[in-house]
C-alpha positions in Angstrom: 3.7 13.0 -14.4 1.2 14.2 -12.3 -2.6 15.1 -13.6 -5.6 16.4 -12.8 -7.5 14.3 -11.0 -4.4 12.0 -10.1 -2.5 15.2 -9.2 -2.2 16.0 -5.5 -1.3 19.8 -6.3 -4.8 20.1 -8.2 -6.3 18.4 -4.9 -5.3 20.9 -2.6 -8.4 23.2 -2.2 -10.7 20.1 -1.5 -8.3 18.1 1.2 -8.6 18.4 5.0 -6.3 18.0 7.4 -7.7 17.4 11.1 -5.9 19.0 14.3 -3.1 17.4 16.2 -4.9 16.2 19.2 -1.9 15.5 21.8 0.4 17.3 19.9 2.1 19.0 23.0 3.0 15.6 24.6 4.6 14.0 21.3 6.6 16.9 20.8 7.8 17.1 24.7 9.2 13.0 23.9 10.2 14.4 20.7 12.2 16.7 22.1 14.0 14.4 24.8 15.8 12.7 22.7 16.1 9.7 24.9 14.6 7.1 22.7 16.6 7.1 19.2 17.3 4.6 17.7 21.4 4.1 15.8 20.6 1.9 12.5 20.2 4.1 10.0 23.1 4.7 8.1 24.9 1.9 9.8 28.4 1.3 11.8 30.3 3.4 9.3 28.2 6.6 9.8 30.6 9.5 10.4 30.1 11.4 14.0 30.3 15.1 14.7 27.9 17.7 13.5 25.8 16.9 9.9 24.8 19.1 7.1 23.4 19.1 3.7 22.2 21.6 1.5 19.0 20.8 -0.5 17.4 21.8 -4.0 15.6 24.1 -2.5 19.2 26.1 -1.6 18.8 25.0 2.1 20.5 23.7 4.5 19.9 20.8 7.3 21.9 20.7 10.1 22.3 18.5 12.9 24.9 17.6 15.8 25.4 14.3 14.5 24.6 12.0 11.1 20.5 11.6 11.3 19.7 8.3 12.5 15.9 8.4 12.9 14.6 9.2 9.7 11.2 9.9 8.0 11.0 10.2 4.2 8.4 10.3 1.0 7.6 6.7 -0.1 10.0 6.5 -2.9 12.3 8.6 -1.7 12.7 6.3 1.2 13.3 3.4 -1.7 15.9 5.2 -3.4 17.6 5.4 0.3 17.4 2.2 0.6 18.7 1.3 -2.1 22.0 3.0 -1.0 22.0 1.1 2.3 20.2 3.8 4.1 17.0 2.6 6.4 14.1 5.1 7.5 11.8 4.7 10.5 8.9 6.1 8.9 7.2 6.9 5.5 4.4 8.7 4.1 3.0 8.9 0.6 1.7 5.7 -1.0 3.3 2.5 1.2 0.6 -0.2 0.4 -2.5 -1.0 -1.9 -6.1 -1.6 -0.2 -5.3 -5.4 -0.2 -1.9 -4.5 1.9 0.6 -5.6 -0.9 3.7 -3.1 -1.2 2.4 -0.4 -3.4 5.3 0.5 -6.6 6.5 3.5 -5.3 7.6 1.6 -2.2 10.8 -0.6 -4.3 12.4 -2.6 -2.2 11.0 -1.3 1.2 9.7 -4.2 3.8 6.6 -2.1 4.6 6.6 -3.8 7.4 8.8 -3.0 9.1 8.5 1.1 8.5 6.1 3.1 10.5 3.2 4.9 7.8 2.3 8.0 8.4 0.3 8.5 5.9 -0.9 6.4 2.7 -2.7 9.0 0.6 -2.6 12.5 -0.3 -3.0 14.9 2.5 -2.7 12.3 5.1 0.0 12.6 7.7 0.1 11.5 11.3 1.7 14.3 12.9 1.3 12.6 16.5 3.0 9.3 14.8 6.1 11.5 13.6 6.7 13.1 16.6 7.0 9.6 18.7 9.4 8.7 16.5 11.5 11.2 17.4 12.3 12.6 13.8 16.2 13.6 13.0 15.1 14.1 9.5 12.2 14.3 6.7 12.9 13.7 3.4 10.6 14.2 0.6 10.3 15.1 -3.4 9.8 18.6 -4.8 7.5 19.2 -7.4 6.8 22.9 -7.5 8.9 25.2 -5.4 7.6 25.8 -2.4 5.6 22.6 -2.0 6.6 19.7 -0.1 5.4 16.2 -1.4 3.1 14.9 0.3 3.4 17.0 3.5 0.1 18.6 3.6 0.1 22.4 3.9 -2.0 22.4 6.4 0.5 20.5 9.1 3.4 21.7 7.2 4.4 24.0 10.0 3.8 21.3 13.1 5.5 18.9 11.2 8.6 21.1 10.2 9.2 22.1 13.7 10.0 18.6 14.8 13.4 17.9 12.8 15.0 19.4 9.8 14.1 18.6 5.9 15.5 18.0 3.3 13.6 18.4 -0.2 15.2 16.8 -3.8 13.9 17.6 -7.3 11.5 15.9 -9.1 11.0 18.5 -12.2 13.2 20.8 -13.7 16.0 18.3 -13.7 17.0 15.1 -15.3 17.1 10.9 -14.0 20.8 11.4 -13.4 20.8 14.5 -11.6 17.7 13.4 -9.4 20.1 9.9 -9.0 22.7 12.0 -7.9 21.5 13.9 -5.6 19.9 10.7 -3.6 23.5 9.2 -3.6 24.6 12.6 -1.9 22.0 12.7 0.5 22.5 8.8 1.1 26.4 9.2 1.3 26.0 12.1 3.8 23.6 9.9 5.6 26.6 6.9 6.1 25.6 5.2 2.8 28.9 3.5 0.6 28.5 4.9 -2.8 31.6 2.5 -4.0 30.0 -1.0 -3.0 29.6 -3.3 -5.2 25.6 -3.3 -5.6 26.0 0.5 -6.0 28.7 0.2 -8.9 27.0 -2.4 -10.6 23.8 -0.4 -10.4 25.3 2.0 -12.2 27.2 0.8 -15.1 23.8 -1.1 -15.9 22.5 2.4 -15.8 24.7 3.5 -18.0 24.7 0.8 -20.7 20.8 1.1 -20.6 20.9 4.3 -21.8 23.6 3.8 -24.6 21.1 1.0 -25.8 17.9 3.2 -25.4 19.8 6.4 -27.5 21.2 3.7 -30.1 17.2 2.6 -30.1 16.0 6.1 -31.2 18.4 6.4 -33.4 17.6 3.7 -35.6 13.7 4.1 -35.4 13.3 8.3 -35.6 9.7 8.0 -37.1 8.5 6.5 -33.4 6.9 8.8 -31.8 5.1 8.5 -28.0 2.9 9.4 -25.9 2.6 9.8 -22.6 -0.8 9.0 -21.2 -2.4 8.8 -17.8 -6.0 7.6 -17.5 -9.2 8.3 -15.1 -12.4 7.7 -15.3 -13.4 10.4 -17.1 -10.5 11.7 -18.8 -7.4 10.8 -20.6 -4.2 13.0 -19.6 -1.3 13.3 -22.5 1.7 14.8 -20.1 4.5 17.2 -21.8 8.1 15.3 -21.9 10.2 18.0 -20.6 8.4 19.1 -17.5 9.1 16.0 -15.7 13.0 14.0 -14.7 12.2 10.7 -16.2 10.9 11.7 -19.5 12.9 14.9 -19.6 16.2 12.4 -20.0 14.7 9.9 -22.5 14.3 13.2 -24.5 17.8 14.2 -24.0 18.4 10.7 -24.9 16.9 10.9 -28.7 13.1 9.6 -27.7 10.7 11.7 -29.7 7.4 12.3 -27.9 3.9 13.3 -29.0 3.7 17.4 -28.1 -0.2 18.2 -26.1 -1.0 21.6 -25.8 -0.7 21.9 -22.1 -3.4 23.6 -19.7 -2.3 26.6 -17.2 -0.2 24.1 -15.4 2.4 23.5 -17.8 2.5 19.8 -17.4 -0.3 17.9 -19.2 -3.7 18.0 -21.8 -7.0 16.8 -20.4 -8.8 14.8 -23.2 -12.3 13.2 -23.3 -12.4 10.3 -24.3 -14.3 10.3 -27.1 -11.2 13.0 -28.4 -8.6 10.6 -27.2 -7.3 10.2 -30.5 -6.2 13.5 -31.3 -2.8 12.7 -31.0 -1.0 10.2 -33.1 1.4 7.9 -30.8 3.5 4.7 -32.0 4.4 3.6 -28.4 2.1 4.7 -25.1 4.0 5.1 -21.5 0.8 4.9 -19.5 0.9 5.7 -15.6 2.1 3.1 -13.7 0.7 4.6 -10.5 -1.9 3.1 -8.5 -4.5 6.1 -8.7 -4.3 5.5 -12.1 -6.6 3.7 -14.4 -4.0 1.0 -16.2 -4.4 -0.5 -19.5 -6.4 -3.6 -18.5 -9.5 -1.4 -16.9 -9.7 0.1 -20.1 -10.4 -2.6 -22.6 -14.4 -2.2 -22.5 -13.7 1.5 -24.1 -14.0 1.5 -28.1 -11.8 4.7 -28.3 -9.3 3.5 -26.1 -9.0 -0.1 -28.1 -9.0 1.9 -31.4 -6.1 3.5 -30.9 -3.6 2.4 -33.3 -0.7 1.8 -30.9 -3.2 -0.3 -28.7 -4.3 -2.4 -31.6 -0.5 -2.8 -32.2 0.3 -4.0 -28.6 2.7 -1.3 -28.2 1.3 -0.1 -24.4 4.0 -0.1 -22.1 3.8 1.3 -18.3 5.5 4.5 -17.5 6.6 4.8 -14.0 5.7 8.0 -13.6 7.3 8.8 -10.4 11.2 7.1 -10.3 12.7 5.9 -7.7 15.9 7.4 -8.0 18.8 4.5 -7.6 20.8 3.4 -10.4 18.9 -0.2 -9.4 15.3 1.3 -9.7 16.1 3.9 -12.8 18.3 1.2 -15.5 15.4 -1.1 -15.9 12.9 2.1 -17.2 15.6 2.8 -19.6 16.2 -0.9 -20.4 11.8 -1.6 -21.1 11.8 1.9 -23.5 15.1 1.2 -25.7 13.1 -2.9 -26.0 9.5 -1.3 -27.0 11.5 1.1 -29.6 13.5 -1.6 -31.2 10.3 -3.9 -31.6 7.7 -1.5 -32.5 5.8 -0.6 -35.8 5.1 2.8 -37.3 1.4 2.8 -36.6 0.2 6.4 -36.1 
């Protein structure tokens, strides 16, 4: 869940974008079409014209399967998941010391071109050598592209068609489904036997976590995101991953949301207010974790802390069967074990 200081929506008045210096020339290459590369999607990619209609109600189209591809971070790890390589990526790829950040799976972030690594930062030059069939990213809020900043929006959605998948306002299996459709169109085999397997471990994770709230309906918990100087309690519903562990019987602590819809902001001398058995704290790299927060006395107080019943929350999925099972797996284990302690 996004929030307000970790929340690139809320960041969008104070980011900059500078001008695509050499613009012209990477579009002319990008536009001959000589230099494209045939790996993504592999052998069995079907020929003939492409098309695939989006959550946004719109439709890519291309004369052939896209082969050079350019996708959100962990949209490009749900891909490849499927079988299905990208060129390039943008969003965050790797941490300060150059280690795969979490949103990146599976990736060799090596071996991917980065556009961009933070919020508001994409190299439109960079995109257009690569001679883009395709961009990929997450959708938040209608209208808004993840992670492709409005300012470049336009340069960067005149060099090759996109393709934008929910994020909120749907559930883990729809968002899962909608990658494997997107993957299959892109050449992907959604019957091979890392993709099947995926799956039924999927499924038999979420039999176990609904059997787990079951049994223990006086847990309740929180989700929490932490910054410096504010603690951020998210709303279960208005996000895919916790959205499903709702549907699946999880019982969550209820903030009363800002303007926004999707989270409280809390001082931390009032993070207490709400009473929460189990805490799913943002596993995302702009986000304070657990550890950082030890020296705080509020923080330690907390009764689910003191309890040792912290667990991360990967706040944004990567949506494979392989990435989504384990989340589902780690909740239905932290229900079983834990205490009523709030």
């Amino acid at each position: 869940m996004r929030n307000a200081l970790h929340s690139p929506l809320s960041r969008r008045g104070v980011l900059a974008v500078g001008g695509a210096v050499g613009l012209g020339v990477a579009l002319a290459a990008c536009g001959s079409g000589d230099d494209k590369s045939t790996d993504a999607g592999g052998d069995d990619a079907k020929s003939g014209p492409w098309s695939f209609k989006d959550d946004r109600g719109e439709t890519a189209e291309a004369g052939a399967v896209p082969k050079n591809i350019v996708a959100f971070t962990g949209t490009a790890a749900a891909l490849h998941d499927y079988g299905i390589e990208v060129k390039g990526v943008f969003g965050p790829t790797t941490t300060k010391d150059g280690k795969p950040d979490i949103q990146a799976g599976d990736l060799d972030v090596t071996k991917v071109e980065i556009l961009g690594n933070v919020w508001g930062e994409f190299n439109v030059e960079k995109y257009a050598a690569l001679a883009p069939d395709l961009l990929v990213t997450a959708q938040w809020v209608e209208g808004e592209l993840w992670y492709v900043p409005e300012q470049s929006k336009d340069k960067i959605l005149k060099l090759a068609p996109s393709v934008a998948l929910l994020a909120a306002e749907t559930t883990v299996p729809k968002a899962i489904q909608r990658h494997a459709d997107l993957a299959e169109s892109l050449g992907a085999d959604l019957k091979a036997k890392k993709v099947t397997d995926a799956k039924a471990r999927f499924e038999k994770a979420a039999g176990r976590l609904r059997a787990a709230a079951k049994s223990n309906p006086d847990i309740r918990v929180m989700i929490g995101s932490a910054s410096q100087d504010l603690f951020y309690v998210s709303l279960a519903k208005m996000s895919a991953d916790t959205l499903y562990l709702q549907e699946l019987g999880v019982r969550f602590v209820e903030p009363k949301v800002n303007a926004q819809g999707f989270f409280e902001e809390l001082s931390w001398e009032n993070v207490d207010k709400y009473p929460g058995d189990i805490i799913m704290m943002d596993n995302r790299t702009s986000a304070l974790q657990p550890e950082a927060l030890s020296s705080r006395p509020t923080w330690a107080r907390l009764p689910a802390v003191e309890a040792g019943q912290v667990i991360p929350r990967v706040t944004e999925p990567i949506y494979s069967y392989d990435k989504c099972a384990p989340i589902l797996e780690d909740l239905a284990d932290a229900i079983e074990k834990a205490r009523k302690v709030a």
